[in-house]
C-alpha positions in Angstrom: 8.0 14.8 6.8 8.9 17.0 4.2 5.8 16.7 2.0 4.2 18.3 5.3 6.2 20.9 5.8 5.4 22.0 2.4 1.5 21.6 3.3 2.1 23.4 6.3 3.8 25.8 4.6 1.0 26.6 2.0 -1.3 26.6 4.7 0.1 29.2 6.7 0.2 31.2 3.7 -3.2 31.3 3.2 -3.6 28.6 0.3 -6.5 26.3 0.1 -4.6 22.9 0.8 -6.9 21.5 -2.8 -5.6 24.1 -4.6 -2.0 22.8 -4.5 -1.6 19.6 -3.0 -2.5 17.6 -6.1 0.9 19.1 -7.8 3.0 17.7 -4.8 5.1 15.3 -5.8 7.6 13.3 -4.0 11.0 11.2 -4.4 11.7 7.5 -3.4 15.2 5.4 -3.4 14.5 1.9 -4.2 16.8 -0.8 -2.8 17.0 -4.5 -2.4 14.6 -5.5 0.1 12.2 -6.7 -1.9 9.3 -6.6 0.4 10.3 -4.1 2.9 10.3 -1.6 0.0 6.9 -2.5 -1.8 5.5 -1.8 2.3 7.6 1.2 2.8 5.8 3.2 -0.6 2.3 1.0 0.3 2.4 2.9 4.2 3.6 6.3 2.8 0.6 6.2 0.5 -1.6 5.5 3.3 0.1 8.0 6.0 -0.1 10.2 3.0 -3.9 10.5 2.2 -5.2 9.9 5.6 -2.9 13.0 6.8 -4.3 14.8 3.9 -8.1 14.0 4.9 -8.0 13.7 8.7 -5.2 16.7 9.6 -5.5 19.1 6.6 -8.6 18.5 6.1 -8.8 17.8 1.9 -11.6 18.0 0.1 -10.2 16.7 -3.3 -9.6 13.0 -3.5 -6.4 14.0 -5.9 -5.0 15.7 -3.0 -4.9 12.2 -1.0 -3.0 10.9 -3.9 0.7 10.6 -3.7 2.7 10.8 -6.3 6.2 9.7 -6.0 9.3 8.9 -8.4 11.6 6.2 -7.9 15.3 5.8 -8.6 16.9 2.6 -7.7 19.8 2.5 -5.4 23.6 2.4 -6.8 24.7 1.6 -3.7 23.7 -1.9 -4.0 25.5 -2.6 -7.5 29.0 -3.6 -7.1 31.7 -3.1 -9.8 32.7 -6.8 -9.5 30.0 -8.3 -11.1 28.2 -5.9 -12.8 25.9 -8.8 -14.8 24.9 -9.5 -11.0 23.3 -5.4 -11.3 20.9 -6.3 -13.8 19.4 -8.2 -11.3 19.5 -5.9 -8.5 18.4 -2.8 -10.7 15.2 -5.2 -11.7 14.4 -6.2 -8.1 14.3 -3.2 -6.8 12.3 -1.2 -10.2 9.6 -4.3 -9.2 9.7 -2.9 -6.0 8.9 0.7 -6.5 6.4 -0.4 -9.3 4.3 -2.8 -7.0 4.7 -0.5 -4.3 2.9 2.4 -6.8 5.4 4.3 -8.0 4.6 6.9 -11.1 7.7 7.3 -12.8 10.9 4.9 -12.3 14.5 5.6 -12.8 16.6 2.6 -13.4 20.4 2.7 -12.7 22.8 1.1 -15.2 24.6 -2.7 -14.9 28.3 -0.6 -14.4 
């Protein structure tokens, strides 16, 4: 919803929506289920470009694009058994890379 409001914005300010939408960019949290994430960025890449052609009307196919960065979550790594984070961390990076991300943040084992 925010990526948008930011369209919307530029819009109403008289930009061309190709003229800046290819520089959007936009931030994920990747967590631990596994499948439900690799969906979640698959849909928002969809809803993404066909907002992009259908509502604002883009002419430039990099303007459909998404880009997104990924961090994965710290609030599924316990303290208890951190070698049990590795794990997590990795499952969730797979995640955000099958689902398409273009840049990955990876949170520590501790």
């Amino acid at each position: 919803a925010d990526g948008f409001a930011y369209v919307e914005a530029g819009i109403a300010a008289g930009l061309d929506v190709d003229t800046f939408a290819p520089r959007l960019s936009h931030f994920f949290n990747a967590h631990l289920d596994f499948f439900e994430e690799i969906a979640k960025y698959r849909a928002a890449r969809r809803i993404w470009a066909r907002h992009m052609r259908e509502k604002y009307k883009a002419k430039n196919p990099r303007s459909w694009l998404m880009r997104f960065h990924t961090q994965t979550a710290g609030c599924s790594l316990t303290s208890q058994q951190p070698e049990n984070n590795i794990i997590r961390t990795a499952y969730e990076a797979l995640s955000a890379v099958l689902g398409g991300t273009q840049s990955l943040h990876t949170n520590s084992m501790d």
